[in-house]
Z-matrix of the N, CA and C atoms (Angstrom, degrees):
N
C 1 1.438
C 2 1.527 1 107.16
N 3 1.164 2 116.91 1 121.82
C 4 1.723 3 142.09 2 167.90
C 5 1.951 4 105.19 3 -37.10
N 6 1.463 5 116.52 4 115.82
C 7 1.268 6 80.06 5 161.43
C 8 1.595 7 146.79 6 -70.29
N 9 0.961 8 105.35 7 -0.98
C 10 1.468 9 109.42 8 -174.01
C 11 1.529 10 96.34 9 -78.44
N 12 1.184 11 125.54 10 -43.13
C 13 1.737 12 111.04 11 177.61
C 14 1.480 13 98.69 12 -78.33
N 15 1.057 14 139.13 13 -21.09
C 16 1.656 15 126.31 14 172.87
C 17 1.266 16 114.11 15 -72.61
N 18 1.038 17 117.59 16 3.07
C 19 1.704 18 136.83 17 -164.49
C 20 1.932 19 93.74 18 -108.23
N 21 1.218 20 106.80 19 -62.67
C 22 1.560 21 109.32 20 165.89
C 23 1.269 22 136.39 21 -63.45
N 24 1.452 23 108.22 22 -22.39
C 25 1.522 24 119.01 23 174.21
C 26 1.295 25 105.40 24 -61.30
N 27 1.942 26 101.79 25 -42.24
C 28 2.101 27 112.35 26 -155.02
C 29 1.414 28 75.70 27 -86.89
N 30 1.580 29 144.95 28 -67.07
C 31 1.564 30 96.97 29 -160.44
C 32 1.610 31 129.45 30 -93.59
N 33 1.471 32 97.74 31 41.41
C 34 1.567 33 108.82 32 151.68
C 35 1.515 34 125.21 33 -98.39
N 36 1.393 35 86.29 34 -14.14
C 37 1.273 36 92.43 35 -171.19
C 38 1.102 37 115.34 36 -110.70
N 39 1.235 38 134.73 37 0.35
C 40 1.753 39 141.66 38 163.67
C 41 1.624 40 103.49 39 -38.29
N 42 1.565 41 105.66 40 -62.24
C 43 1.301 42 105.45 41 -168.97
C 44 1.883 43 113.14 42 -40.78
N 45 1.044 44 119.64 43 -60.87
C 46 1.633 45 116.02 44 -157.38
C 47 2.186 46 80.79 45 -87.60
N 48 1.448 47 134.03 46 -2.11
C 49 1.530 48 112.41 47 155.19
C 50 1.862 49 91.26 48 88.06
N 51 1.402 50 118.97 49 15.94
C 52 1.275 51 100.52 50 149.23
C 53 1.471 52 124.58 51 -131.17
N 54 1.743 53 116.17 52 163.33
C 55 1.516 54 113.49 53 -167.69
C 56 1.619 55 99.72 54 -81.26
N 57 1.775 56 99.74 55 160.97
C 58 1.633 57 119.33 56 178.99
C 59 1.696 58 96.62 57 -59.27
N 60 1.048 59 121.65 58 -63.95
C 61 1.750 60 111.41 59 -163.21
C 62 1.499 61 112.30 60 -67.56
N 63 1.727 62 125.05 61 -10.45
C 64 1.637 63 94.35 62 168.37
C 65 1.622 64 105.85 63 -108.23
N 66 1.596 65 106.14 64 2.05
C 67 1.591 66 90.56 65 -177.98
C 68 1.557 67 95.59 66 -89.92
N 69 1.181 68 136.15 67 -32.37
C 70 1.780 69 138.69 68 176.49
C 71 1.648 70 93.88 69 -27.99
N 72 1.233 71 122.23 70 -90.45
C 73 1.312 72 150.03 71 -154.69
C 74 1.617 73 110.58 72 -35.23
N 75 2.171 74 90.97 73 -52.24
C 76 1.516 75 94.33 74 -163.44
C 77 1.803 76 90.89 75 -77.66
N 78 1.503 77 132.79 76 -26.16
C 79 1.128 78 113.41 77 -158.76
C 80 1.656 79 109.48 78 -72.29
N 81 1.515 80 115.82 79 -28.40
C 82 1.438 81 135.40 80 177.21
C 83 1.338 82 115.33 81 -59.34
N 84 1.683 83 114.28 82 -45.57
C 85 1.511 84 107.63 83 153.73
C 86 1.020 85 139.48 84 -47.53
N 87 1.629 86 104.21 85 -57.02
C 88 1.859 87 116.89 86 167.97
C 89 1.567 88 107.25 87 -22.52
N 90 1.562 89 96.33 88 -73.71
C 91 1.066 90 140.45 89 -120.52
C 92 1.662 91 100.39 90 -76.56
N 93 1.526 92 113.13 91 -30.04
C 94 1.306 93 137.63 92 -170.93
C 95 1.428 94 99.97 93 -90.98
N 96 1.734 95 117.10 94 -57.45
C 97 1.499 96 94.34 95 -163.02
C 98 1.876 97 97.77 96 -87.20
N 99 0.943 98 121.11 97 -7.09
C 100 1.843 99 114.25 98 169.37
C 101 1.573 100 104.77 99 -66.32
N 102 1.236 101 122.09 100 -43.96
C 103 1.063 102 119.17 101 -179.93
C 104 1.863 103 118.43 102 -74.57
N 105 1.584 104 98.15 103 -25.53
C 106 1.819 105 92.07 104 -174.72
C 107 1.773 106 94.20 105 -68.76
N 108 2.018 107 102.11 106 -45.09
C 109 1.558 108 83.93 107 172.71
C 110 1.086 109 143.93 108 -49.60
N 111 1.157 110 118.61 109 -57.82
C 112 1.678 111 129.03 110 167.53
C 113 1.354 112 116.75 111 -40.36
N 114 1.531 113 136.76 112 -34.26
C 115 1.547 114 140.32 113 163.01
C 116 1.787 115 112.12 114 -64.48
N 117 1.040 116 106.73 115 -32.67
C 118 1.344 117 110.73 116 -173.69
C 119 1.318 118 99.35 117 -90.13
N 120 1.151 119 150.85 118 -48.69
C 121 1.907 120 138.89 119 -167.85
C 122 1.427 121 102.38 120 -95.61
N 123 1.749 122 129.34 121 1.19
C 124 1.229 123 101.57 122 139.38
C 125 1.398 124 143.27 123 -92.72
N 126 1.732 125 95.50 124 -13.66
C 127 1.537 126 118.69 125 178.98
C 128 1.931 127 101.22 126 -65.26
N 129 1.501 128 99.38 127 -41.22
C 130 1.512 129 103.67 128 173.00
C 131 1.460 130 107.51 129 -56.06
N 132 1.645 131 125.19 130 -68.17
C 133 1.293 132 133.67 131 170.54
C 134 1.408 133 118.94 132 -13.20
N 135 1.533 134 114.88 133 -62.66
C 136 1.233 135 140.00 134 -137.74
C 137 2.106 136 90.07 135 -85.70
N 138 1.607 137 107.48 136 -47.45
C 139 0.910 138 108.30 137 -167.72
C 140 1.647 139 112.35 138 -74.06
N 141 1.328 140 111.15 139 -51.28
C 142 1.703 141 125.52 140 159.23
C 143 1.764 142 106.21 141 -25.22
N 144 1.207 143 134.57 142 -48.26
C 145 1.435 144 133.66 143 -156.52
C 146 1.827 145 87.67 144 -111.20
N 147 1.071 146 127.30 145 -39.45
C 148 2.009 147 101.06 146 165.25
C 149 1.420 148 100.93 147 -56.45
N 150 1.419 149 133.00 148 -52.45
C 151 1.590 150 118.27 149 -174.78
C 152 1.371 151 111.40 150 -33.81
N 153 1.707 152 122.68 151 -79.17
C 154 0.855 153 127.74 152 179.70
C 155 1.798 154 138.25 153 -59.65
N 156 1.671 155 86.27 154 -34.29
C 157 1.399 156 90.91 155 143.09
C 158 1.750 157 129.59 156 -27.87
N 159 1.215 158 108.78 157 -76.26
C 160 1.845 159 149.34 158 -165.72
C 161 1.514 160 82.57 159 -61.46
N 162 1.887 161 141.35 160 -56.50
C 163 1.123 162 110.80 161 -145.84
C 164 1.931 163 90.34 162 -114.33
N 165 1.296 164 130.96 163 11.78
C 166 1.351 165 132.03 164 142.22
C 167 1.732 166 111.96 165 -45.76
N 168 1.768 167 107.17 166 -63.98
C 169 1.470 168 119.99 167 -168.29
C 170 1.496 169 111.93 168 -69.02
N 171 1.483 170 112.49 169 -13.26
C 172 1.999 171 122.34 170 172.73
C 173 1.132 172 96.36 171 -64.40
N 174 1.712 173 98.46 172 -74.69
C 175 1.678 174 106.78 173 -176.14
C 176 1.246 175 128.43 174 -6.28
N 177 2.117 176 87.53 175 -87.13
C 178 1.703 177 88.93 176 176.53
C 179 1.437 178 131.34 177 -90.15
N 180 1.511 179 111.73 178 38.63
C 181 1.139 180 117.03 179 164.32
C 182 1.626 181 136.21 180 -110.26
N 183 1.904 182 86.93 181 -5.63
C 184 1.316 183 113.38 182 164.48
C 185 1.618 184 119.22 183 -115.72
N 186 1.616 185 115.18 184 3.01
C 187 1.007 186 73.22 185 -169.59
C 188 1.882 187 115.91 186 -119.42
N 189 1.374 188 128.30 187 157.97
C 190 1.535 189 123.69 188 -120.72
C 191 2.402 190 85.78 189 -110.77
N 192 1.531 191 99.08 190 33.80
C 193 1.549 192 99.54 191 -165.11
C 194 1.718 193 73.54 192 -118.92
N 195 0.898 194 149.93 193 -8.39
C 196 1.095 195 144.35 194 -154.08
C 197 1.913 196 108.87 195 -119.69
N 198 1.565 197 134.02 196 107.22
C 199 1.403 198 125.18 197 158.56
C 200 1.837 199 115.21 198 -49.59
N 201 1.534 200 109.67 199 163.50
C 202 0.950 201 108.71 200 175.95
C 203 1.473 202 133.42 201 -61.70
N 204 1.592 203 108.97 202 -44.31
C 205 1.478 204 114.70 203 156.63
C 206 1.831 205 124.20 204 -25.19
N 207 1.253 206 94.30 205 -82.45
C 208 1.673 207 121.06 206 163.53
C 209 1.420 208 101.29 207 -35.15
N 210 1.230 209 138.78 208 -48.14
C 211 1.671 210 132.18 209 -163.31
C 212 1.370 211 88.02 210 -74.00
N 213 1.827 212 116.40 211 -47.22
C 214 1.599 213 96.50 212 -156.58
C 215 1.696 214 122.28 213 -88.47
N 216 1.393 215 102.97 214 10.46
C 217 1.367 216 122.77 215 -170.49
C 218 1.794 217 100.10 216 -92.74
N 219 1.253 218 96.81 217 -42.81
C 220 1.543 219 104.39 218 -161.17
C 221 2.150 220 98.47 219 -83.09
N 222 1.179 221 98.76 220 -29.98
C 223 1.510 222 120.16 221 168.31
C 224 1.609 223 101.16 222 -42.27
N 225 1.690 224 112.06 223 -76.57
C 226 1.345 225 125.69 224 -170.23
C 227 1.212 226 108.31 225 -56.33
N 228 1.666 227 128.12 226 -41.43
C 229 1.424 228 124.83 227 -164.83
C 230 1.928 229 93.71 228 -76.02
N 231 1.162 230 111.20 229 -31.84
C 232 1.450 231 105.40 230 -173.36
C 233 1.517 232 108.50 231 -79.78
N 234 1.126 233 124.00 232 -34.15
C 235 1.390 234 123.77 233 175.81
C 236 1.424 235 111.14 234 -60.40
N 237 1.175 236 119.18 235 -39.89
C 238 2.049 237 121.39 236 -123.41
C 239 2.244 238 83.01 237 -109.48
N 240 1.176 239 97.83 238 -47.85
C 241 1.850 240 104.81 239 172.60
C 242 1.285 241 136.61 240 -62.14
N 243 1.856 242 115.91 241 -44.32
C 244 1.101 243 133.14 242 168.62
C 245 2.130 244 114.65 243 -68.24
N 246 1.679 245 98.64 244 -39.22
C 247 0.871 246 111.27 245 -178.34
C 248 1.693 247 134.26 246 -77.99
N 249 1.597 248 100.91 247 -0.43
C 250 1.451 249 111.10 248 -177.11
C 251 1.568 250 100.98 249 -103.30
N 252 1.574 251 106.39 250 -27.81
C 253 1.537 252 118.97 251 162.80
C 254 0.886 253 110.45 252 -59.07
N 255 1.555 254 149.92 253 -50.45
C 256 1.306 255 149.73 254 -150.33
C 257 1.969 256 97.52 255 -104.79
N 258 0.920 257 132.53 256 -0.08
C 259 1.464 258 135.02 257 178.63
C 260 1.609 259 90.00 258 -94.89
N 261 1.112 260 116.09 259 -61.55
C 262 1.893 261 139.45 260 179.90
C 263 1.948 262 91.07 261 -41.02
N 264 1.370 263 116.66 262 -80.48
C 265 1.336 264 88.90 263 168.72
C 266 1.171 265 150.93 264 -100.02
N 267 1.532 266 105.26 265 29.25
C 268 2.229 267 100.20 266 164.90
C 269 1.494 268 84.07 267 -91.11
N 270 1.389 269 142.77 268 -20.52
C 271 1.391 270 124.79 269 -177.03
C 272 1.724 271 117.01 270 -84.43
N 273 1.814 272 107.59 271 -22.70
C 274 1.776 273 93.60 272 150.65
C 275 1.667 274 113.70 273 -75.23
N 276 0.947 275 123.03 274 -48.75
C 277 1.242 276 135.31 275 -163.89
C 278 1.869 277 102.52 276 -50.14
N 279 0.796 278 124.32 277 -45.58
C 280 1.493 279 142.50 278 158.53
C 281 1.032 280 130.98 279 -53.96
N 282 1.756 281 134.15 280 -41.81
C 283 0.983 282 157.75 281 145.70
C 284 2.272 283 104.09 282 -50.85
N 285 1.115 284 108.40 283 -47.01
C 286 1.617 285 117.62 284 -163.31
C 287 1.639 286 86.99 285 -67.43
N 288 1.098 287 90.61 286 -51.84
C 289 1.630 288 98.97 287 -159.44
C 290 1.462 289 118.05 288 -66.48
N 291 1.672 290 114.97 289 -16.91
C 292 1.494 291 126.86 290 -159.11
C 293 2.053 292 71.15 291 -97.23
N 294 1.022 293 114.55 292 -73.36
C 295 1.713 294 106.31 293 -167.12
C 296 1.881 295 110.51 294 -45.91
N 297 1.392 296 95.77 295 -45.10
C 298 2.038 297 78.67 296 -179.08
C 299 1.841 298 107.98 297 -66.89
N 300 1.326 299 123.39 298 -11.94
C 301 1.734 300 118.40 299 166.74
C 302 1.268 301 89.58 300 -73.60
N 303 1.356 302 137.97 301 -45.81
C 304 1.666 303 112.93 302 -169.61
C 305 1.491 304 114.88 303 -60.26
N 306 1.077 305 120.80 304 -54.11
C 307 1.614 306 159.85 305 179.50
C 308 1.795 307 79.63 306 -39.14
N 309 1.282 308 106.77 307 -91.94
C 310 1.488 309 91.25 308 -167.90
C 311 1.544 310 142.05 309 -80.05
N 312 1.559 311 109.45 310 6.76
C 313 1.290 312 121.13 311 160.55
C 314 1.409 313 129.12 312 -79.89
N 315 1.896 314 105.39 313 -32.97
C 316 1.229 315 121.45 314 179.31
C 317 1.560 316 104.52 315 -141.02
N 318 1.172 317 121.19 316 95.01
C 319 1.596 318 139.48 317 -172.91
C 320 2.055 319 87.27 318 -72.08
N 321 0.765 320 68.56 319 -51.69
C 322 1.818 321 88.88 320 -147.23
C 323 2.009 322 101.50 321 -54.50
N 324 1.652 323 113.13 322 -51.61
C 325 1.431 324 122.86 323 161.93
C 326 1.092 325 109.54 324 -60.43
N 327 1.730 326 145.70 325 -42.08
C 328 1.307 327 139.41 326 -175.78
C 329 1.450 328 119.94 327 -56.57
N 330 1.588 329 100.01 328 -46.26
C 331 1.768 330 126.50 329 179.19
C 332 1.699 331 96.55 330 -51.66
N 333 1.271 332 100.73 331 -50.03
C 334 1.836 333 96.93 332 -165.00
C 335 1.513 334 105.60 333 -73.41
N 336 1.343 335 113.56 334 -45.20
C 337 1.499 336 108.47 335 169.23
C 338 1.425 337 121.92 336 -61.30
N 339 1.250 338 121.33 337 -53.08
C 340 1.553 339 117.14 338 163.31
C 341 2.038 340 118.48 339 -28.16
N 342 1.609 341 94.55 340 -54.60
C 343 1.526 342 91.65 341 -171.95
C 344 1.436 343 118.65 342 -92.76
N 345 1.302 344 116.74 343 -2.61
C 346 1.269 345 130.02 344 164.14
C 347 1.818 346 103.32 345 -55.18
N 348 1.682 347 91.05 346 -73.36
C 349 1.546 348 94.58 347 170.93
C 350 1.764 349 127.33 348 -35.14
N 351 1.527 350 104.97 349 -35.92
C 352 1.526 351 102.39 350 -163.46
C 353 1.811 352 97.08 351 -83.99
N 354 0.849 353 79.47 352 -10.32
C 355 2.043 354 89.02 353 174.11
C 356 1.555 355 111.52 354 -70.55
N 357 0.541 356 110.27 355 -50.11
C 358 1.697 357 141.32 356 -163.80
C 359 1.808 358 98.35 357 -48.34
């Protein structure tokens, strides 16, 4: 870390009484494995509900208990519900994952943006 941003970290950080080099580190830890979690149990999420997703749309697309009306009603409700859920998480999952590449390429820019924000 540059001093001139260790210089900005410490007088951001006077206020809450801690120094730039041990709050950097611990926030990059946090900050990395909350975020590897959060990418991973929605990527899990995301994938769990296409399964079931995928074998809802087999079902009623095979199956011969069902009129056509009824297939295409039950079609839309299965498509249009599961599928605003599953947009909801590849778009956290994407979002999680774009901040833990910041997090671990640039510990040090994330920290300042993070506490910039908590200033705010």
């Amino acid at each position: 870390m540059s001093k001139e941003v260790e210089q900005i970290i410490n007088t951001i950080c006077d206020k809450p009484g801690v120094a730039a080099n041990i709050l950097v580190p611990e926030m990059a830890r946090y900050n990395i494995a909350r975020l590897a979690f959060l990418t991973v149990a929605y990527g899990i999420l995301a994938v769990v509900l296409t399964v079931i997703f995928v074998r809802f749309v087999k079902h009623f697309l095979t199956s011969e208990d069902i009129d056509e009306d009824e297939k295409a009603i039950a079609i839309l409700l299965v498509n249009l519900i599961p599928g605003i859920v599953l947009v909801f998480l590849i778009v956290c999952t994407i979002e999680n994952a774009t901040d833990l590449i910041g997090w671990i390429a640039s510990p040090t820019a994330s920290a300042v943006k993070e506490i910039t924000s908590m200033i705010k």
